[in-house]
OpenMM code with the backbone's topology and positions (N, CA, C; nanometers):
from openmm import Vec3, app, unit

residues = "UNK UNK UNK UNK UNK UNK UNK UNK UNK UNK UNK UNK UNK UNK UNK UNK UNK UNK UNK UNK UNK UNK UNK UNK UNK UNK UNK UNK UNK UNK UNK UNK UNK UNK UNK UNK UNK UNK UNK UNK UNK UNK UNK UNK UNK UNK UNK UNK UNK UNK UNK UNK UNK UNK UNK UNK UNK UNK UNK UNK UNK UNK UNK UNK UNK UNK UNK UNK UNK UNK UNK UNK UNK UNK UNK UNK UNK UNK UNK UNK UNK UNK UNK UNK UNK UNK UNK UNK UNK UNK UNK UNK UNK UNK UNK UNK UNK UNK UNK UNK UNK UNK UNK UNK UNK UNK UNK UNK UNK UNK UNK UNK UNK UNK UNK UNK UNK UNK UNK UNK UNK UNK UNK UNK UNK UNK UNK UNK UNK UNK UNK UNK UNK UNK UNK UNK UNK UNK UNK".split()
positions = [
    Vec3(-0.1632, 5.9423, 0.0954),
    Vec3(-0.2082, 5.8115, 0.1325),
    Vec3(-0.3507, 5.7908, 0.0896),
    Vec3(-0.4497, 5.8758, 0.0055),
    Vec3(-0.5671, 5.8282, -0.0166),
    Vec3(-0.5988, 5.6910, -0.0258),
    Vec3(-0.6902, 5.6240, -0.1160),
    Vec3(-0.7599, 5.5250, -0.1452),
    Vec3(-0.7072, 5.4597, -0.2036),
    Vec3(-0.5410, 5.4196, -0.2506),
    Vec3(-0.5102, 5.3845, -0.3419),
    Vec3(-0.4862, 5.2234, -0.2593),
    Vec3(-0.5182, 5.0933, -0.3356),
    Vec3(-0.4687, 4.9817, -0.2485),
    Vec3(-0.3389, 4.9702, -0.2657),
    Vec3(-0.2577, 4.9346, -0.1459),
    Vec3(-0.0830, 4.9121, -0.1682),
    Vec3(-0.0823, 4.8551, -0.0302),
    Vec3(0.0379, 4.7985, -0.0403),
    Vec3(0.1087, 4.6459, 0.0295),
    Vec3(0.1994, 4.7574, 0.0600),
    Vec3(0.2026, 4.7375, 0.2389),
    Vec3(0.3428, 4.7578, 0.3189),
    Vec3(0.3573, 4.6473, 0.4241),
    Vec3(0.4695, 4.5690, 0.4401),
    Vec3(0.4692, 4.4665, 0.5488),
    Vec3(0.4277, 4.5595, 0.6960),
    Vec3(0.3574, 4.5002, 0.7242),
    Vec3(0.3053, 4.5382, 0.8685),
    Vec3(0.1849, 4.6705, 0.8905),
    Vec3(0.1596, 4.7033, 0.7355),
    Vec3(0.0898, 4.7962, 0.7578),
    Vec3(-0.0245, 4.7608, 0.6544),
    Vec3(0.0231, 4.6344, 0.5711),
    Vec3(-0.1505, 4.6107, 0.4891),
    Vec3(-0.1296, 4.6923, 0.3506),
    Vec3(-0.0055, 4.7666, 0.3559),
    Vec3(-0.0308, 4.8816, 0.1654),
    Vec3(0.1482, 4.8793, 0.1160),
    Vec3(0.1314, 4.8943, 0.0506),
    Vec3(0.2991, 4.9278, -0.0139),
    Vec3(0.3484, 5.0497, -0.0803),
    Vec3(0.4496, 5.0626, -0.0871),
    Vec3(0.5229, 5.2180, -0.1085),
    Vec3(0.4189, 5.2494, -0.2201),
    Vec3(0.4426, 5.3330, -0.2026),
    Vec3(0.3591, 5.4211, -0.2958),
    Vec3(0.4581, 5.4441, -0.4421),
    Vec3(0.3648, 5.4066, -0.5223),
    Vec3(0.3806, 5.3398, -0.6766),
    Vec3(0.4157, 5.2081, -0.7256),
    Vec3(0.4182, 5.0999, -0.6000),
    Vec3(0.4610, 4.9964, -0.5969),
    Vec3(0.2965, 4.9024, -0.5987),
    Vec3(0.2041, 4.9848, -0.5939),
    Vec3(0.0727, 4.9119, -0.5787),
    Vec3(0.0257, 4.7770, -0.6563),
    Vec3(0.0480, 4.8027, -0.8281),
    Vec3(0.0443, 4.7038, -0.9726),
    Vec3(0.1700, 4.6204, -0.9966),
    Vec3(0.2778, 4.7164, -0.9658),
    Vec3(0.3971, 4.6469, -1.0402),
    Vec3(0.4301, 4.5192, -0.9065),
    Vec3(0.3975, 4.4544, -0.8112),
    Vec3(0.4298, 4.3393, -0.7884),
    Vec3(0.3621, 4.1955, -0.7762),
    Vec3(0.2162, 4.3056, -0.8094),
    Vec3(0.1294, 4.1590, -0.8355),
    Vec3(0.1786, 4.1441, -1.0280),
    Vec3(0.1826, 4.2378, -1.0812),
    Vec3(0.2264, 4.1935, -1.1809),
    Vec3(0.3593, 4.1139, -1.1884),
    Vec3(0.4729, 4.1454, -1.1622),
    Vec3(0.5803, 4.0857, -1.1352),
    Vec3(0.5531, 3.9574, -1.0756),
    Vec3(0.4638, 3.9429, -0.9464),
    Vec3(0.4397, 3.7598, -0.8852),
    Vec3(0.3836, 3.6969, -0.9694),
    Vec3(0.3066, 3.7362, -1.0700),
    Vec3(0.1902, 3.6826, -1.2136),
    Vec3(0.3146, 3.6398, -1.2971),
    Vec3(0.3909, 3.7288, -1.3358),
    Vec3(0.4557, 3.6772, -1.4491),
    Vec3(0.5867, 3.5934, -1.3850),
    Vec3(0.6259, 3.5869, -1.2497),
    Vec3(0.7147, 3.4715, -1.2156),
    Vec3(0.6149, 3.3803, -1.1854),
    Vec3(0.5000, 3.3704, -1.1067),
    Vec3(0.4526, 3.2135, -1.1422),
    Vec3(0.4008, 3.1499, -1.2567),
    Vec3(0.4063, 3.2205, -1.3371),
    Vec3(0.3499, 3.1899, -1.4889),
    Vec3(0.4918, 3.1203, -1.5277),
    Vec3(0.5701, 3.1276, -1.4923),
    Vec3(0.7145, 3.0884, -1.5537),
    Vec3(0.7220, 2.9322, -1.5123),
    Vec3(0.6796, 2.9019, -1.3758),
    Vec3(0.6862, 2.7935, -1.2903),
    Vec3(0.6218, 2.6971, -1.3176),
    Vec3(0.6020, 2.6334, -1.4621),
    Vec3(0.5525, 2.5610, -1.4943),
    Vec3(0.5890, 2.4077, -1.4683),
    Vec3(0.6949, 2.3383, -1.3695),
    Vec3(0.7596, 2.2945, -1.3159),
    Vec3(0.8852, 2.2385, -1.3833),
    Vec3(0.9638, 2.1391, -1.3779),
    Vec3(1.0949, 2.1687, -1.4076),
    Vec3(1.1066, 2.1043, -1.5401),
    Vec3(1.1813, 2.1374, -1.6223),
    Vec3(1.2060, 2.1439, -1.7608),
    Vec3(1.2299, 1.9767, -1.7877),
    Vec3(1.1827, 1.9107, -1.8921),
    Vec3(1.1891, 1.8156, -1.9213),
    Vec3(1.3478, 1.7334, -2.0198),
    Vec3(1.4184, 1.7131, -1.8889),
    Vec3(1.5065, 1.6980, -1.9259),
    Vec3(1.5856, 1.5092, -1.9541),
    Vec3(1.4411, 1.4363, -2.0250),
    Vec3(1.4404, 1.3359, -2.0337),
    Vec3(1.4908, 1.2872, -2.1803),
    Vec3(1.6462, 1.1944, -2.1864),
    Vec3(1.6624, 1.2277, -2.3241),
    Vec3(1.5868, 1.1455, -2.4250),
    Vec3(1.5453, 1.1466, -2.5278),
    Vec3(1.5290, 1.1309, -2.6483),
    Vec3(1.5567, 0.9556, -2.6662),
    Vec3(1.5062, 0.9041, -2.7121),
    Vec3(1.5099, 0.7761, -2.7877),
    Vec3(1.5229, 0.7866, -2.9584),
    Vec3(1.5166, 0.8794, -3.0172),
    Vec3(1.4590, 0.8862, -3.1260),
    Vec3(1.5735, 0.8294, -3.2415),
    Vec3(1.6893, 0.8136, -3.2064),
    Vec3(1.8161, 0.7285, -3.2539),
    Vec3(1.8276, 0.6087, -3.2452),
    Vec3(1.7170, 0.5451, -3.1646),
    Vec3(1.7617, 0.4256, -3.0829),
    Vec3(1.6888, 0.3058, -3.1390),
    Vec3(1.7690, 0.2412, -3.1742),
    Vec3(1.7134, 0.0748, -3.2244),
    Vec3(1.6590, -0.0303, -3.1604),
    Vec3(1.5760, -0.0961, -3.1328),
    Vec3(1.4866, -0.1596, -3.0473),
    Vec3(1.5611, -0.2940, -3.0962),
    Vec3(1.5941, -0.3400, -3.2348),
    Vec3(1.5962, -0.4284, -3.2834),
    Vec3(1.7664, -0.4845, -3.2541),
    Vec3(1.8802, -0.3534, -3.2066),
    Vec3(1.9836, -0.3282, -3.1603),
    Vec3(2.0004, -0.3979, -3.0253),
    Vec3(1.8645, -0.3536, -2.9898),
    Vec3(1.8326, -0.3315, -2.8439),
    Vec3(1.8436, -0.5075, -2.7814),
    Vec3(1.7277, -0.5676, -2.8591),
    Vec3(1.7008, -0.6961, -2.8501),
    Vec3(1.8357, -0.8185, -2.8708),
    Vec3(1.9653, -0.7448, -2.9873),
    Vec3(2.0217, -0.8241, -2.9843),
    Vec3(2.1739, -0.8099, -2.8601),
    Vec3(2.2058, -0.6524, -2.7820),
    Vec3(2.2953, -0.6287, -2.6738),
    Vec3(2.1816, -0.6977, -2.5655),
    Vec3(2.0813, -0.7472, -2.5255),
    Vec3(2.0644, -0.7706, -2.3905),
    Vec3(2.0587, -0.9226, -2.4065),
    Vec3(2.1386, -0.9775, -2.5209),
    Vec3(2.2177, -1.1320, -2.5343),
    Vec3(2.3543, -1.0868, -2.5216),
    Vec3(2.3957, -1.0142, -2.5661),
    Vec3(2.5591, -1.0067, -2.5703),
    Vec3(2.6140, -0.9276, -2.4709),
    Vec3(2.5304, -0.8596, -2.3796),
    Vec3(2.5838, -0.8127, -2.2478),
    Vec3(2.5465, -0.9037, -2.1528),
    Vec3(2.4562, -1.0072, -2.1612),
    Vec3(2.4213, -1.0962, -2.0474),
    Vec3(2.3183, -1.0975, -1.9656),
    Vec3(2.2692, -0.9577, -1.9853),
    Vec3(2.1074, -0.9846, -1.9625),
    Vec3(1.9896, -1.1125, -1.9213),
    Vec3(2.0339, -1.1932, -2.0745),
    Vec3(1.9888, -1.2936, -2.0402),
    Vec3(2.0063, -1.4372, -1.9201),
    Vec3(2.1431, -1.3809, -1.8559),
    Vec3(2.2077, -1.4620, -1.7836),
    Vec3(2.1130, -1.4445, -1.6366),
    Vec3(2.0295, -1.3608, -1.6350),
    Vec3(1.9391, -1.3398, -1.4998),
    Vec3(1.7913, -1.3322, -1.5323),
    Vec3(1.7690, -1.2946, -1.6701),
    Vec3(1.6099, -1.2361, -1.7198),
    Vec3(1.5741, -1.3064, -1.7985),
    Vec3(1.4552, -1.3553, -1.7702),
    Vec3(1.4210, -1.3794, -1.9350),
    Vec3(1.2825, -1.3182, -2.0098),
    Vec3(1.3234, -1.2965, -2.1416),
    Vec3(1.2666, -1.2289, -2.2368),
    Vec3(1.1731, -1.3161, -2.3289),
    Vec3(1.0448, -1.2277, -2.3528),
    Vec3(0.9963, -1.2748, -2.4756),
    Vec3(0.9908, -1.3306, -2.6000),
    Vec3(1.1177, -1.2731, -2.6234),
    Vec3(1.1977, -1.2597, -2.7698),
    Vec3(1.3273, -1.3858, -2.7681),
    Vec3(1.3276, -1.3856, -2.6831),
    Vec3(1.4758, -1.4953, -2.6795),
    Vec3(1.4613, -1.6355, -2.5914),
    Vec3(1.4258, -1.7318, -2.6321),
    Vec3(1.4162, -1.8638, -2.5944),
    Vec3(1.5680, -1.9443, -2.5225),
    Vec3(1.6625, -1.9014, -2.5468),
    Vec3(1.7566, -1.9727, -2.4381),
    Vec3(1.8507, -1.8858, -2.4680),
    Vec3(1.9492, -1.8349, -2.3665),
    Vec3(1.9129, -1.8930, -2.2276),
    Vec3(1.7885, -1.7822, -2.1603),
    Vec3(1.7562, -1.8708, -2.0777),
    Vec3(1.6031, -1.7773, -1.9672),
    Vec3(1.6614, -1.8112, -1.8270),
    Vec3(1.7142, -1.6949, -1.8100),
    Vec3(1.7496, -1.6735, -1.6822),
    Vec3(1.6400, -1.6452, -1.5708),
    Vec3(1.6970, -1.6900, -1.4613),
    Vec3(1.5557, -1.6934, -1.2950),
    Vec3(1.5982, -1.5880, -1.2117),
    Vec3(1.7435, -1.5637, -1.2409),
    Vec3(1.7636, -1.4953, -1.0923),
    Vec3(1.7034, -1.3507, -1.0350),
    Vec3(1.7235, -1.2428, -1.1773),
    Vec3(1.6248, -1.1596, -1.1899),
    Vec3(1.4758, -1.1786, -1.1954),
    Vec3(1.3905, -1.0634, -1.2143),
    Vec3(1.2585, -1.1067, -1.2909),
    Vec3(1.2577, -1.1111, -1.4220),
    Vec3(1.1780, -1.1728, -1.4910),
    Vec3(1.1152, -1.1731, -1.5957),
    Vec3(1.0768, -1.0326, -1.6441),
    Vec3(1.1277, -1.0301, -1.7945),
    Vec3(1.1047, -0.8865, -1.8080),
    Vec3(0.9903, -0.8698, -1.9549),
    Vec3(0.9166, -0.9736, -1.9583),
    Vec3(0.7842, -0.9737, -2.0051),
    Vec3(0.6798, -0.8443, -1.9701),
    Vec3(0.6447, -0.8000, -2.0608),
    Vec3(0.5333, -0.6915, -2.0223),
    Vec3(0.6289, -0.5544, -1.9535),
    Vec3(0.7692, -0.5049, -1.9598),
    Vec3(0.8498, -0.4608, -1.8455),
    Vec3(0.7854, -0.3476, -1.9122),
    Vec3(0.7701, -0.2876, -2.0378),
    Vec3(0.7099, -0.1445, -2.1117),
    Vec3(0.6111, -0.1126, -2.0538),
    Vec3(0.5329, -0.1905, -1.9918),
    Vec3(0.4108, -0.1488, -1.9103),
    Vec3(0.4100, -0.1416, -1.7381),
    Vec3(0.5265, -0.1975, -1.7336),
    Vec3(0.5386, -0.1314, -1.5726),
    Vec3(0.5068, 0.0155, -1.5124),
    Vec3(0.5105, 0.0648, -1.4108),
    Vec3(0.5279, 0.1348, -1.3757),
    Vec3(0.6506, 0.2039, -1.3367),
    Vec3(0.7379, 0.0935, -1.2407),
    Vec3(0.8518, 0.1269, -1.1802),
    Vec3(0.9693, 0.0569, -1.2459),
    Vec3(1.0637, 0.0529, -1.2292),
    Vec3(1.1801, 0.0281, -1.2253),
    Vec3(1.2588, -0.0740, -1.0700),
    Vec3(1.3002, -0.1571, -1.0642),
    Vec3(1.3312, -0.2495, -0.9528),
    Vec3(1.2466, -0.1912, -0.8300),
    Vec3(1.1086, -0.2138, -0.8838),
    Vec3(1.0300, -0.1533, -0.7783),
    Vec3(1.0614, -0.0195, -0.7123),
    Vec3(1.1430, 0.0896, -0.7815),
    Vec3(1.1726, 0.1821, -0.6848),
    Vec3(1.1910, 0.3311, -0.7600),
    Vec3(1.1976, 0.3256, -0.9136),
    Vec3(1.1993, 0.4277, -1.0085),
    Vec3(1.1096, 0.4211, -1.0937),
    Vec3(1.1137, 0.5624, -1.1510),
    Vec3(0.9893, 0.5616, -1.2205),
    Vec3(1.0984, 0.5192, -1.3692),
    Vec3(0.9551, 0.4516, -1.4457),
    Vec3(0.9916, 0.3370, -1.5717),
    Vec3(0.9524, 0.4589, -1.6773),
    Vec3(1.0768, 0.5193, -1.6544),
    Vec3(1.1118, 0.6564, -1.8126),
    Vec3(1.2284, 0.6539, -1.8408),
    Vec3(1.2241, 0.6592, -2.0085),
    Vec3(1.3626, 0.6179, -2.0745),
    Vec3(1.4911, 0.6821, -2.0297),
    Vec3(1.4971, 0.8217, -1.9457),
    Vec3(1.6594, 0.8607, -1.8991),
    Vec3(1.6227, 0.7815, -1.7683),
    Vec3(1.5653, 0.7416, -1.7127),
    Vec3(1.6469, 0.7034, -1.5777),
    Vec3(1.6112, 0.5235, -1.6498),
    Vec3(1.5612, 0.4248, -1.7115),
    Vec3(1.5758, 0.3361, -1.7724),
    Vec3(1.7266, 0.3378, -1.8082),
    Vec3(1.7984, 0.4268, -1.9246),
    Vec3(1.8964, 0.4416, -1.9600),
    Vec3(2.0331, 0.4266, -1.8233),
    Vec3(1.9800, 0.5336, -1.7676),
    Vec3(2.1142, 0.5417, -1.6086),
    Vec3(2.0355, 0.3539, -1.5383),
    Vec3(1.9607, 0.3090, -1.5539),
    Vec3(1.9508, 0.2223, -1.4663),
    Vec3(2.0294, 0.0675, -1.5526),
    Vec3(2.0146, 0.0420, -1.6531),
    Vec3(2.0548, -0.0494, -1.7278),
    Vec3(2.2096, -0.0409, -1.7087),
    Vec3(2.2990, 0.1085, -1.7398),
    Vec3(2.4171, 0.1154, -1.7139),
    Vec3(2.4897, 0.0506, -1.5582),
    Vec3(2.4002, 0.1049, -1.4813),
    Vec3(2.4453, 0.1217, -1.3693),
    Vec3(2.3371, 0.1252, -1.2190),
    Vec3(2.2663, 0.0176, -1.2280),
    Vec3(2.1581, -0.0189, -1.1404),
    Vec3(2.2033, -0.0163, -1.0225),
    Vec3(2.3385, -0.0646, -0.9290),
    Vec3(2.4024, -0.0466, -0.8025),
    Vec3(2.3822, 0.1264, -0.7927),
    Vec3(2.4110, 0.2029, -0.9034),
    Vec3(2.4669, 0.3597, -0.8527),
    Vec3(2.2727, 0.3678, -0.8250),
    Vec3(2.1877, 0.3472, -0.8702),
    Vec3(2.0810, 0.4340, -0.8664),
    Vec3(1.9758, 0.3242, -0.7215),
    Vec3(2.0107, 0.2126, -0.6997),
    Vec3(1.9765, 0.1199, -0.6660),
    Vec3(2.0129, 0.0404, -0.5478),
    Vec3(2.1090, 0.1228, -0.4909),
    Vec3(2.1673, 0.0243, -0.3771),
    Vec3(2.1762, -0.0823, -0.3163),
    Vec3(2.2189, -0.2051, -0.3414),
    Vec3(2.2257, -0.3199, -0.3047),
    Vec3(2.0986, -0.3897, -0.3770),
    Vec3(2.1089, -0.3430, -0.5074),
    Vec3(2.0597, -0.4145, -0.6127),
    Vec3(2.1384, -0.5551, -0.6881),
    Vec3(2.1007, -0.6588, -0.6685),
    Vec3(2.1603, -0.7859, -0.7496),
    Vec3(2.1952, -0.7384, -0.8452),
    Vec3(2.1859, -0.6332, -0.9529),
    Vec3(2.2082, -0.6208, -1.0897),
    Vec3(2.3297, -0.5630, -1.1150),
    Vec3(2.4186, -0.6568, -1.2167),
    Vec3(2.5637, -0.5970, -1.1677),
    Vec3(2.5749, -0.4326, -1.2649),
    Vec3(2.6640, -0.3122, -1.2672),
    Vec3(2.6834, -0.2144, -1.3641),
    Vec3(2.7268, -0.2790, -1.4713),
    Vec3(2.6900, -0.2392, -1.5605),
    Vec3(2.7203, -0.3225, -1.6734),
    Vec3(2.7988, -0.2300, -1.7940),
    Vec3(2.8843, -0.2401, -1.8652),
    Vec3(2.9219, -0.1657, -1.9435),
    Vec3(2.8601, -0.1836, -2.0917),
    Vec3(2.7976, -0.0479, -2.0661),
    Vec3(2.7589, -0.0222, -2.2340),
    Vec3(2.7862, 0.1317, -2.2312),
    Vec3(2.8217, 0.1796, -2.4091),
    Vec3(2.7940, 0.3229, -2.4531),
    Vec3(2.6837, 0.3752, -2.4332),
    Vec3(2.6756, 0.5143, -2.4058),
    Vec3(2.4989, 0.5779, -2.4172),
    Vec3(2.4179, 0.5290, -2.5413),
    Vec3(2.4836, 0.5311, -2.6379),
    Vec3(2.4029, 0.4662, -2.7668),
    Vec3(2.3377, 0.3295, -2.7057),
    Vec3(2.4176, 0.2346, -2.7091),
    Vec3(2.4038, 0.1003, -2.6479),
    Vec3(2.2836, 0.1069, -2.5419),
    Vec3(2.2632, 0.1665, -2.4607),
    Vec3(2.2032, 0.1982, -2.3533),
    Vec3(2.0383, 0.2394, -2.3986),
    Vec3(2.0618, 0.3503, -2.5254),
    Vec3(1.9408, 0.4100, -2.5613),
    Vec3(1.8663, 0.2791, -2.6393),
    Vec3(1.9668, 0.1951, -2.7030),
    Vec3(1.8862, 0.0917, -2.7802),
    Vec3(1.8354, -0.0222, -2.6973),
    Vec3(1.8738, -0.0344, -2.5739),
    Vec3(1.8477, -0.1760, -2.4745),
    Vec3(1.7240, -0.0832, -2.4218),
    Vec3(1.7148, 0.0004, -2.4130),
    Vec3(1.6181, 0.1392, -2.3039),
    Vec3(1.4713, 0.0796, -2.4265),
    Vec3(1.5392, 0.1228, -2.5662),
    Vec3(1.3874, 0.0961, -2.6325),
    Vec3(1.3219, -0.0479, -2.6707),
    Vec3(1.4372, -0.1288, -2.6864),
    Vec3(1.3779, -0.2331, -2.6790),
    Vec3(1.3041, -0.2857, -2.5559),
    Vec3(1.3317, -0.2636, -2.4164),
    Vec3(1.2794, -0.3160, -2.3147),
    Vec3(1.1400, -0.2247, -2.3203),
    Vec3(1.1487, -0.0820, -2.3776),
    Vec3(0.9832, -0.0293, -2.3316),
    Vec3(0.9190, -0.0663, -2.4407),
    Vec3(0.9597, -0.1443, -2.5366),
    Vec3(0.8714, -0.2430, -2.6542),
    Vec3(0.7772, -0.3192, -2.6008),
    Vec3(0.8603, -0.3995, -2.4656),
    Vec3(0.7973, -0.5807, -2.3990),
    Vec3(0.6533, -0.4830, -2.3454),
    Vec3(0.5583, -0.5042, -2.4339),
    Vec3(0.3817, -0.4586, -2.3663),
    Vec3(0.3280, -0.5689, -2.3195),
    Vec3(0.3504, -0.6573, -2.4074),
    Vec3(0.2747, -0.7908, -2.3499),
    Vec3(0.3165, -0.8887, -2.1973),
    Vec3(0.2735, -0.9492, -2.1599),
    Vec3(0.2396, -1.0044, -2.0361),
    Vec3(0.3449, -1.1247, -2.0614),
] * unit.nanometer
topology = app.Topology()
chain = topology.addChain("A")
for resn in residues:
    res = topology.addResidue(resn, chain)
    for name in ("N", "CA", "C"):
        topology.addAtom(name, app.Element.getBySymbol(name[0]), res)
C-alpha cells in the first residue's frame, strides 16, 4: 500500500494497478462525447427553383403567401417572407432543414393541433420545398 495514489470506493485509492488505467479510460470516453452525431440530412440535391414551383402545386399557397408568387396569397397561415431567417418553425421547432423537411410533410405528426394539413410529397419533393423556403431571407 505505499504512496502510490489509487481510487477504492469508500476508501479514497483503487486496486492496486488500477491507479492510471481509469483516469485514462474516463479521458478517452469523454473525449468521445462530443455530443450527438449530426444526423441532419443534406440538401445538396435539392432544387430551390423545384422548390418554388411544388409550394404552388401542393397548395401552399392556398394559406401562405410568398415572395415569389403574386396570386394566389393566402391569410390563413403566416406569411412566409423572410421564413430562412427565422428561428423556429410554427413557433415551436428549431428552423433546420431535417426537421423543416419532417415538418412540411407532416406538420400535425410533429405539431399537434397545428392548422397545417400533412401534405403529400416524396423526400425529394420535400428536400426541394425545405430549400426553397430557407432561400426567403428577406422581410
Amino acid at each position: 500500500m505505499g504512496s502510490r495514489s489509487s481510487f477504492m470506493p469508500g476508501t479514497g485509492r483503487a486496486p492496486r494497478g488500477y491507479s492510471g488505467r481509469w483516469l485514462v479510460l474516463a479521458c478517452f470516453s469523454l473525449g468521445a462525447c462530443d455530443g450527438p452525431p449530426d444526423r441532419t440530412p443534406t440538401l445538396g440535391d435539392a432544387d430551390a427553383a423545384t422548390g418554388l414551383r411544388l409550394v404552388s402545386e401542393k397548395g401552399c399557397v392556398a394559406c401562405h403567401t410568398f415572395p415569389d408568387i403574386q396570386w394566389p396569397r393566402g391569410g390563413l397561415g403566416p406569411s412566409l417572407h423572410g421564413f430562412g431567417r427565422q428561428g423556429l418553425i410554427a413557433g415551436k421547432l428549431p428552423n433546420q432543414p431535417g426537421v423543416l423537411m419532417q415538418f412540411v410533410r407532416n406538420a400535425p405528426g410533429l405539431v399537434p393541433g397545428s392548422a397545417m394539413p400533412a401534405i403529400t410529397m416524396s423526400d425529394q419533393e420535400a428536400r426541394d420545398v425545405t430549400a426553397y423556403l430557407l432561400t426567403l431571407q428577406s422581410r
